[in-house]
VOGU-3710 file (C-alpha; in Angstrom, 3 decimals, decimal comma):
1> xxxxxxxxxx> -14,639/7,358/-21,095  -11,936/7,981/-18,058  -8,707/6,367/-17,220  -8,266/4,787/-14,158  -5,733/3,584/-12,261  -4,671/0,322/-12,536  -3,614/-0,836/-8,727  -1,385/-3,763/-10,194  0,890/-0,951/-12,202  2,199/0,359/-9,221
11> xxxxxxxxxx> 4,142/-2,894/-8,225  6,027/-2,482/-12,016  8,547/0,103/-10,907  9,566/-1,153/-7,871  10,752/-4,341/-9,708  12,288/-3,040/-12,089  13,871/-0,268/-10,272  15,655/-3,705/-8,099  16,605/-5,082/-11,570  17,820/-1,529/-12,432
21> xxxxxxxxxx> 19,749/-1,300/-9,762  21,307/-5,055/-9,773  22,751/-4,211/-13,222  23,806/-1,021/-11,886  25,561/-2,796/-8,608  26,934/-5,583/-11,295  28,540/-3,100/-13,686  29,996/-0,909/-10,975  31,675/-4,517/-9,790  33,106/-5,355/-13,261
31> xxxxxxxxxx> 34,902/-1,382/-13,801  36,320/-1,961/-10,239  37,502/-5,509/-11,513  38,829/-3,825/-14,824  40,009/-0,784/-12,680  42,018/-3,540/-10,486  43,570/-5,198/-13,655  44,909/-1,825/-14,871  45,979/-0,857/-11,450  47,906/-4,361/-11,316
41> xxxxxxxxxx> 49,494/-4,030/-14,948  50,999/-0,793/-13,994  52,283/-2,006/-11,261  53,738/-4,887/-12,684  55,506/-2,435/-15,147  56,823/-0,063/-12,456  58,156/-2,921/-10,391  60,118/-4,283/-13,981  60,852/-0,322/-14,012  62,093/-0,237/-10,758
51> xxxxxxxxxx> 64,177/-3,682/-11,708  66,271/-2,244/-13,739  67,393/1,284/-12,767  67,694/0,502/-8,738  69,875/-1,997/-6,583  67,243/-4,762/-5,518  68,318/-3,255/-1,497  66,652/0,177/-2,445  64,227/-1,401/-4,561  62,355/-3,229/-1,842
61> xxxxxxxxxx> 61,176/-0,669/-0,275  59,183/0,485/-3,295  58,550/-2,934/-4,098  56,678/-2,817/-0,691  54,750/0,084/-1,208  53,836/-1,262/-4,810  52,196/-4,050/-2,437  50,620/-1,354/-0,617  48,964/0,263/-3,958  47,669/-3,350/-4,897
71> xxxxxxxxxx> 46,003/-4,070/-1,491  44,177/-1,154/-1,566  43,050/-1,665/-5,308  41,548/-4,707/-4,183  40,018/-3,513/-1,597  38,383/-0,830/-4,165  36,995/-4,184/-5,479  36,250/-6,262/-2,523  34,132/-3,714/-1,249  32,334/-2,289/-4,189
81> xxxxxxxxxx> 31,550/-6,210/-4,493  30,605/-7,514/-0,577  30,329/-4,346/0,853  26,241/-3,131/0,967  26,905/0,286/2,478  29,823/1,237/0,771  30,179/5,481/0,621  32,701/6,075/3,380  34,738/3,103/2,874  35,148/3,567/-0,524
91> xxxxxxxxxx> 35,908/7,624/0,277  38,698/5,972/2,996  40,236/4,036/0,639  40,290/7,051/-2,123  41,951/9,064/0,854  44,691/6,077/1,708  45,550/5,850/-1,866  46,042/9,895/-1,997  48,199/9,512/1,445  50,107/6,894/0,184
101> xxxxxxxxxx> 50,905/8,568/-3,011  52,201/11,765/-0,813  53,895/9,577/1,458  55,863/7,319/-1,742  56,754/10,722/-3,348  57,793/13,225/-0,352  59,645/10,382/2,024  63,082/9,072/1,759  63,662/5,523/0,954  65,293/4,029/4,047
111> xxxxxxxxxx> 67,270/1,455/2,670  69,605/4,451/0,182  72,707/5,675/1,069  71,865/9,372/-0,114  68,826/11,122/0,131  67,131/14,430/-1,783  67,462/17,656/0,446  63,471/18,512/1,075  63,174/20,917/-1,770  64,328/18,757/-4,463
121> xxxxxxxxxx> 62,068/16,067/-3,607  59,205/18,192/-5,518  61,564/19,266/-8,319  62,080/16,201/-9,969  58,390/15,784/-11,716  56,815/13,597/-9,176  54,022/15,348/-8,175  52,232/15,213/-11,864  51,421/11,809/-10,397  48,895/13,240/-8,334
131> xxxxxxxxxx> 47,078/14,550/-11,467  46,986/11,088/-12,639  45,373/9,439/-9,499  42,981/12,583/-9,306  41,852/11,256/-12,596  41,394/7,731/-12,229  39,279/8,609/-8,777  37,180/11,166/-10,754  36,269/8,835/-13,584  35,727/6,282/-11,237
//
């Protein structure tokens, strides 16, 4: 006795491979929601943060760029979730939140009185927050 092929088994894989992918697209969507969520509770913490040690006239301009951060964690989301061709915005958006990082931690705040000379803008431990968001974008 031989095996044949059975013509009807070659549809199979094709639908599951769209209900494979589906759950694939659907989980991606919910750890960009949860990844959103986190992004937003640490922000809500850094603006309390930011509350307490600065004058609310220097504050708002990080309380701006904390808007910044948000936006573009939803937009992680929006277009991991609407978006069908998503590789190179998703790699913009990892790039915007790496140049906004530099930009929050080597420019002066215009609204202080003072400001760091250029080399002590790197001394004071800032820059281990690029470790963090190298992180997050490599698990992600």
């Amino acid at each position: 006795m031989t095996a044949t092929a059975n013509p009807t088994l070659h549809s199979v894989p094709d639908v599951a491979s769209s209900r494979l992918n589906s759950v694939f697209l659907q989980e991606e969507i919910a750890r960009e929601r949860l990844a959103f969520r986190a992004r937003m509770a640490s922000m809500i913490v850094v603006s309390i943060w930011l509350a307490i040690l600065m004058p609310i006239h220097g504050a708002v301009y990080y309380y701006a760029l904390l808007l910044v951060f948000v936006a573009v964690g939803y937009g992680h989301y929006w277009i991991t979730a609407y978006v069908p061709h998503r590789g190179l915005p998703r790699l913009a958006l990892i790039a915007i939140d790496f140049g906004l990082l530099s930009f929050t931690l080597l420019a002066d705040n215009p609204l202080n009185d003072w400001s760091l000379p250029p080399p002590l803008r790197l001394e004071n431990g800032g820059f281990a927050y690029f470790f963090v968001v190298l992180v997050s974008s490599a698990l992600s």
